[in-house]
C-alpha positions in Angstrom: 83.1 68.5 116.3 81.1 65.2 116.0 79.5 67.1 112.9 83.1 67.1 111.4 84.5 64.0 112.3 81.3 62.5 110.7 81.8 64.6 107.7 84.9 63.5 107.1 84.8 59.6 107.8 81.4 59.6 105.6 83.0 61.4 102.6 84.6 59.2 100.1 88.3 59.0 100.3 87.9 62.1 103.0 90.9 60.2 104.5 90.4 61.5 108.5 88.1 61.0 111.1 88.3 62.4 114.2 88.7 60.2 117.6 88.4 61.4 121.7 92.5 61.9 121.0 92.3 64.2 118.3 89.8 66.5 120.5 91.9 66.1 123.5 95.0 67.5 121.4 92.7 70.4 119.4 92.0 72.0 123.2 95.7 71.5 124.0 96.2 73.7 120.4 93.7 75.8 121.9 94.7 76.6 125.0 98.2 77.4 123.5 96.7 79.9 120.7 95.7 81.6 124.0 98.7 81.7 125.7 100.5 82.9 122.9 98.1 85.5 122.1 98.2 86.1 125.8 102.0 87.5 125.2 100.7 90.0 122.5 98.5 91.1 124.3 101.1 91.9 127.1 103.1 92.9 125.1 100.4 95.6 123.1 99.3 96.5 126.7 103.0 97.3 127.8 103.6 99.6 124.9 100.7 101.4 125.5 101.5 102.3 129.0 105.4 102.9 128.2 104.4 105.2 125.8 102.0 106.8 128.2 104.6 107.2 130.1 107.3 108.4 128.1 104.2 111.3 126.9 104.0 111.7 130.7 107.9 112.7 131.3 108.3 109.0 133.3 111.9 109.1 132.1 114.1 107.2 129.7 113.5 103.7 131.0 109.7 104.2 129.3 111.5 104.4 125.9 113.7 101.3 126.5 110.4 99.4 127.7 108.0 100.8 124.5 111.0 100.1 121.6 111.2 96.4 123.4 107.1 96.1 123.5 106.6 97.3 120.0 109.1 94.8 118.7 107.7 92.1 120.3 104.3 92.9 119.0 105.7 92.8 115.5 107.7 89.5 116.1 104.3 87.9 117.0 102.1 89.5 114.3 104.8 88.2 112.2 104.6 85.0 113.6 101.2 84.4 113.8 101.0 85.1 110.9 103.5 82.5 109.2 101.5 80.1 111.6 98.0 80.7 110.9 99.1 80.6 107.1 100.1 76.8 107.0 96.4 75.9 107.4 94.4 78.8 106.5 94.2 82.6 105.1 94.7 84.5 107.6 92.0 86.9 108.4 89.9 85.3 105.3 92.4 87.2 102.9 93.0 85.9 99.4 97.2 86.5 100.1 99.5 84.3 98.2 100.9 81.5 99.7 99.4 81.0 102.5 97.4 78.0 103.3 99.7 76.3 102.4 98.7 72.8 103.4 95.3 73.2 102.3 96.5 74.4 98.8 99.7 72.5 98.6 98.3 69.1 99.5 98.8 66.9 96.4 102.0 68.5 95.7 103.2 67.6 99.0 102.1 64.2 98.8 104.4 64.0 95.6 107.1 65.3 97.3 106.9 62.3 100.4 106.7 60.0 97.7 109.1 61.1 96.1 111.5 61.4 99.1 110.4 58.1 100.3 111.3 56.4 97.3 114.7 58.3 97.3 115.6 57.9 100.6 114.3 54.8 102.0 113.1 52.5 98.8 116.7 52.4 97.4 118.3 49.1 96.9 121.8 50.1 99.0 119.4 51.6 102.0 117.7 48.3 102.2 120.8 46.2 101.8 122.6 48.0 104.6 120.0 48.0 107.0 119.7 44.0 106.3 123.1 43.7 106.4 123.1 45.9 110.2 120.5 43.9 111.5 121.5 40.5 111.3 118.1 38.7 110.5 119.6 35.5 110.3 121.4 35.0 113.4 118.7 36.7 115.2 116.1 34.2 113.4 118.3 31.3 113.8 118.5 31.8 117.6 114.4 32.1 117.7 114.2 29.2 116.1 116.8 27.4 118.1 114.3 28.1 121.4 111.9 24.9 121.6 109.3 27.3 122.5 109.8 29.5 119.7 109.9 26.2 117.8 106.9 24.5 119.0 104.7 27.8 118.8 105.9 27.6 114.7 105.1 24.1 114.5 101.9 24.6 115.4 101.0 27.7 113.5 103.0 25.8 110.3 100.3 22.8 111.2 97.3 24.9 111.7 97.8 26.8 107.9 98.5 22.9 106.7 95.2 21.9 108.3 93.2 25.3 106.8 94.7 24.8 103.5 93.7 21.0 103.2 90.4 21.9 104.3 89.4 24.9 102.2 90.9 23.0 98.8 87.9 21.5 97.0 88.5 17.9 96.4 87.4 17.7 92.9 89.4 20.3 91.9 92.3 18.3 93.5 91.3 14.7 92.2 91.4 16.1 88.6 94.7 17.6 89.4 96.6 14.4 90.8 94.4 12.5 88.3 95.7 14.4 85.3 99.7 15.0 86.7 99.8 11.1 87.3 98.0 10.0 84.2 100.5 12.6 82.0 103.6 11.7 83.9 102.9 7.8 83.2 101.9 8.5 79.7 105.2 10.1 79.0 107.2 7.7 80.9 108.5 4.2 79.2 107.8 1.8 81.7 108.7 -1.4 79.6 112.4 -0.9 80.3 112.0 -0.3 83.8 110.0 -3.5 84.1 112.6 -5.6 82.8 115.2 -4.3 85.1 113.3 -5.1 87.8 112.1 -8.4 86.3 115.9 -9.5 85.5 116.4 -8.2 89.5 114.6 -10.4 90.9 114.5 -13.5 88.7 118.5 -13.3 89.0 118.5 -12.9 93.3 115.6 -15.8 93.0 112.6 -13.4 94.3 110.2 -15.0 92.3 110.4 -18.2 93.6 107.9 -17.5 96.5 105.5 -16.7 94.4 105.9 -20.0 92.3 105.8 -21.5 95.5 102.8 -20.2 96.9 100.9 -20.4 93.7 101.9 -24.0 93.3 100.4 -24.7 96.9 97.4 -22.9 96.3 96.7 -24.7 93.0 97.3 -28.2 94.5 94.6 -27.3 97.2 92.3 -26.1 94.5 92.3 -28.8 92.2 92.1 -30.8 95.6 88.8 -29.1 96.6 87.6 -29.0 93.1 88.3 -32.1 91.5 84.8 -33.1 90.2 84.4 -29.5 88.4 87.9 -30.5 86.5 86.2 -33.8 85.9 83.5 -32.5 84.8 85.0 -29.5 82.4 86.8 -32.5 80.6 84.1 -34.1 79.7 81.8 -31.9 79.0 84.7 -30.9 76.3 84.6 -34.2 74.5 82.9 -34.5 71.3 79.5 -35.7 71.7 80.0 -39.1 69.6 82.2 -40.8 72.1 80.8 -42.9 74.8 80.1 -41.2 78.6 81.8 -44.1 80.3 85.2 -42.9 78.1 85.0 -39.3 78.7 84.8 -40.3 82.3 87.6 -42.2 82.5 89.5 -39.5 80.3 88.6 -37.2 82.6 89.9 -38.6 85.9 92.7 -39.7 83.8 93.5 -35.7 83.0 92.8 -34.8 86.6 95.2 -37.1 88.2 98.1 -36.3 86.3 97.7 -32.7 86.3 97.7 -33.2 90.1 100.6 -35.3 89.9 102.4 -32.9 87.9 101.1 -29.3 90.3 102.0 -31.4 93.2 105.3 -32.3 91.8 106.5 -28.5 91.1 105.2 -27.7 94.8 107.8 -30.3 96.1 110.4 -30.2 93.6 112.6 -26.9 93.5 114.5 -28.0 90.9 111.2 -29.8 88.7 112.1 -29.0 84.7 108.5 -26.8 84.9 110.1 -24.4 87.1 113.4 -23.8 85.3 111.2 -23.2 82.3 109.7 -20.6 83.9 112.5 -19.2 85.8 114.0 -19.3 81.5 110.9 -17.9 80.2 111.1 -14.7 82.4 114.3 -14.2 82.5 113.7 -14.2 78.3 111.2 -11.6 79.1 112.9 -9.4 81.2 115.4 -8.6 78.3 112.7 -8.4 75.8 111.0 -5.6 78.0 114.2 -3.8 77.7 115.1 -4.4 73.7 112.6 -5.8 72.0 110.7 -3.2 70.0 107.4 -5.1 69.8 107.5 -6.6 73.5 107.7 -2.7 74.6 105.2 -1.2 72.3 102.9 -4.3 73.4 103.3 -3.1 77.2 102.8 0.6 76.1 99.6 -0.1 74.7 98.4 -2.1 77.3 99.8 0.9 79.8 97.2 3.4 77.8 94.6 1.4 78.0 94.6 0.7 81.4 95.1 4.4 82.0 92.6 5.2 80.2 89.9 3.0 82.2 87.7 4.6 84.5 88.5 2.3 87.4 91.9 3.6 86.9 91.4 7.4 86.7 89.3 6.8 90.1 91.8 4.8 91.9 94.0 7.9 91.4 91.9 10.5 92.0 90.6 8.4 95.2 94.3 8.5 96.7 93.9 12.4 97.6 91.4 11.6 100.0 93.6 9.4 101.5 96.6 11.0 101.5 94.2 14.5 103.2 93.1 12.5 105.9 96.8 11.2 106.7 98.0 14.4 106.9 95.2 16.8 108.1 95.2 13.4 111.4 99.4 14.0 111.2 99.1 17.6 111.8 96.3 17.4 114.6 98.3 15.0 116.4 101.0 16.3 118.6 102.6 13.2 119.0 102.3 12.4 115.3 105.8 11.6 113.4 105.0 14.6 110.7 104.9 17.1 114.2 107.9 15.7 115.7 110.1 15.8 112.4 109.1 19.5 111.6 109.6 20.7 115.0 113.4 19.1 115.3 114.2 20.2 111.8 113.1 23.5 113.0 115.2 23.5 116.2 118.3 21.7 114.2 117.9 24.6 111.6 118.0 27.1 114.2 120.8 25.6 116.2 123.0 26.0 112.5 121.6 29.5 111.8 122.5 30.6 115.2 126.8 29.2 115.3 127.0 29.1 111.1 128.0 31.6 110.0 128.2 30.9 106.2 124.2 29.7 106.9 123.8 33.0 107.7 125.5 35.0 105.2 123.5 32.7 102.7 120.3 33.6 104.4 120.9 37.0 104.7 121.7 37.5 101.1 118.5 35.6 100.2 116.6 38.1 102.1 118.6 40.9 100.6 117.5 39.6 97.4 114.2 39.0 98.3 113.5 43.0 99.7 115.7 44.7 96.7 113.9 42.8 94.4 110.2 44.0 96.0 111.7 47.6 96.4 113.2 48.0 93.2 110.1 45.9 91.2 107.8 47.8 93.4 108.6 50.9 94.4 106.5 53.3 92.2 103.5 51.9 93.1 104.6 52.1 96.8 105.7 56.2 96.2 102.3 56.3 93.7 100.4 54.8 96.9 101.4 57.3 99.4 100.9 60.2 96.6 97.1 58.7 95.7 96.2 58.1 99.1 97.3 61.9 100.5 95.5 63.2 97.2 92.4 61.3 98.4 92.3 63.0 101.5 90.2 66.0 102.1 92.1 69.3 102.3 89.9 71.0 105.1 89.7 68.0 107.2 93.5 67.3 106.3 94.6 70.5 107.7 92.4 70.2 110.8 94.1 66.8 111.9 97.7 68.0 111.0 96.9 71.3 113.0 95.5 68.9 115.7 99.1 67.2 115.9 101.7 69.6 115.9 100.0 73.1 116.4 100.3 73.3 120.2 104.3 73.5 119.1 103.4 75.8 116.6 102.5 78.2 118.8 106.2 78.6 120.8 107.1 79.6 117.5 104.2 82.5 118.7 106.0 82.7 121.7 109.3 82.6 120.8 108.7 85.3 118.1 107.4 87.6 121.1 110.0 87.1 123.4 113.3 87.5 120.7 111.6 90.7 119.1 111.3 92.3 122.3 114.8 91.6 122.7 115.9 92.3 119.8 113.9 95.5 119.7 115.5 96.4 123.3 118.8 95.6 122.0 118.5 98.0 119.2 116.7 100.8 120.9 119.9 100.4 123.3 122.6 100.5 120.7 120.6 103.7 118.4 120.9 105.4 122.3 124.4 104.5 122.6 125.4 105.1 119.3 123.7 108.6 119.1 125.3 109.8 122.6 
């Protein structure tokens, strides 16, 4: 037997091996070959002696008893030998159509695909068995459980952290690189500038920044006076006297200290509603003037097109990985918490809504008639190749293994009835005949 279950698992597409279960059940098939050839032989031995006896004047019973034997020897001759035909020839004789299953095995495989396909792959056989079972009530009320939920959050978080770490980050970087830099390039972003320009010039959001640039000049040209000095008169043309660039000099540096330190204390100082008029100017050029926008395009495209650029974006996936792979390790983490109440508020509404659940429902019926009707010949042709593959011997040995201890009642059963049925005719010929 180990002989034959190595045979079979070694051959290519043999299909079968043989386990300690299959053995157990071929000595069950065994033992009930013997039983049922047990009742022939009974039943050979009992017409022997009824006959022996009828020769020997034992009286009409012996005639009942030998009709009744001799039937039930031909009801199991005839029955052993429609069983022993489904797997082999019986008796090594070349008789049509009998091992059937060794013969028949690719047609049969045809045929379960076939009836598979029919029967169960059909579009209104997997809608009504959706339909009966109810997956989205039944899935909203999993969901609905905390454990339920929590146990998803986790496995949802574990296949976010797998994914994250088996993508290759350059392959990613070029990605987000190349999306962002297309999806700027085709965007205008001139008029969307001076939206936000007119925004905030018009609610007075820029004056912060005045103010805090005015301050930090002031300071600087505080700190830094003798370099301003200095810059003037190293300006000055070289025929005028030192002691008059000098003078020129602090004479620039005070009054462009008077006039910073002015705008840093005077909100309303002329400078600042020229500014205030100059960008609002520019805010509606962004958004009409053809030359202002093609200006900023250009200058959009060629900052785009700088390295430091492409590597700023590409740099913010390894930012954004870390974020989230630390988000989903954490089970405190906001990204945990979120998924697992929209998990539990989903199931809560899948569970009581009804119209949630019709929706859902039908979306799975979509889903499985569209697999079953797209798929379903290579499903039927997948049962037909893989039966085909199998080896026909080894084939018939396992199916033998599985149902031939019930084969054999048929044995049995064929004894028993013909001796009935022979007794019941023997009785009615007597009758009959007077």
């Amino acid at each position: 037997m180990d002989v034959v279950a190595k045979t079979a698992a070694g051959r290519p597409g043999g299909g079968f091996s043989y386990g300690p279960a299959d053995e157990e059940r071929r000595r069950g098939v065994r033992r009930m070959k013997l039983v049922a050839t047990g009742f022939l032989a009974v039943a050979t031995l009992a017409y022997g002696l009824a006959k022996w006896a009828e020769v020997a004047g034992a009286g009409a019973w012996a005639g009942y008893v030998a009709a009744a034997a001799e039937a039930g020897m031909v009801g199991a001759l005839a029955d052993w030998f429609a069983v022993t035909a489904l797997f082999k020839r019986p008796l090594g004789l070349p008789i049509p159509h009998t091992a059937i299953i060794p013969t028949k095995k690719d047609v049969l495989g045809r045929s379960l695909g076939d009836f598979v396909g029919e029967n169960f792959l059909s579009e209104q056989v997997v809608r009504t068995r959706l339909r009966a079972v109810g997956i989205g009530s039944r899935l909203g009320g999993w969901l609905a459980d905390p454990e339920h939920a929590d146990r998803v959050t986790e496995q949802a978080a574990a296949a976010l952290r797998g994914a994250l770490r088996v993508l290759r980050d350059s392959d990613v970087q070029a990605v987000v690189g190349e999306a962002v830099t297309r999806r700027a390039d085709a965007m205008d972003v001139a008029p969307g500038l001076g939206r936000m320009l007119e925004r905030v010039v018009g609610e007075g959001g820029h004056r912060r920044v005045v103010d805090l640039v005015c301050v930090r000049a002031h300071d600087w040209l505080v700190l830094h006076g003798d370099s301003v000095m200095g810059a003037v008169q190293n300006g000055a043309p070289g025929w005028t006297p030192r002691f008059v660039d000098r003078r020129v000099g602090e004479r620039v540096y005070k009054e462009l200290l008077r006039f910073v330190g002015e705008m840093r204390d005077m909100p309303d100082h002329p400078a600042r509603g020229a500014l205030d008029r100059f960008l609002s100017d520019f805010a509606r050029e962004l958004q009409s003037d053809p030359d202002t926008r093609e200006r900023v395009e250009r200058l959009k495209r060629d900052l785009l097109a700088r390295g430091e650029v492409q590597d700023l974006i590409e740099s913010t996936w390894n930012a954004v990985r870390s974020m989230v792979v630390a988000a989903a390790a954490d089970e405190r983490s906001e990204l945990r918490l979120r998924t697992r109440a929209s998990l539990l508020s989903l199931g809560a509404r899948m569970a009581s809504d009804r119209r949630l659940q019709a929706k859902v429902d039908g979306w799975l019926e979509d889903a499985a008639t569209y697999v079953v009707t797209t798929y379903r010949d290579e499903i039927t042709a997948l049962i037909t190749e893989t039966v085909a593959s199998w080896d026909a011997e080894q084939t018939s040995r396992k199916i033998e293994a599985h149902v031939g201890r019930d084969l054999q009642f048929i044995r049995i059963n064929g004894t028993v009835v013909g001796a009935l049925a022979g007794l019941l005719i023997y009785t009615v010929s007597r009758v009959v005949g007077g």
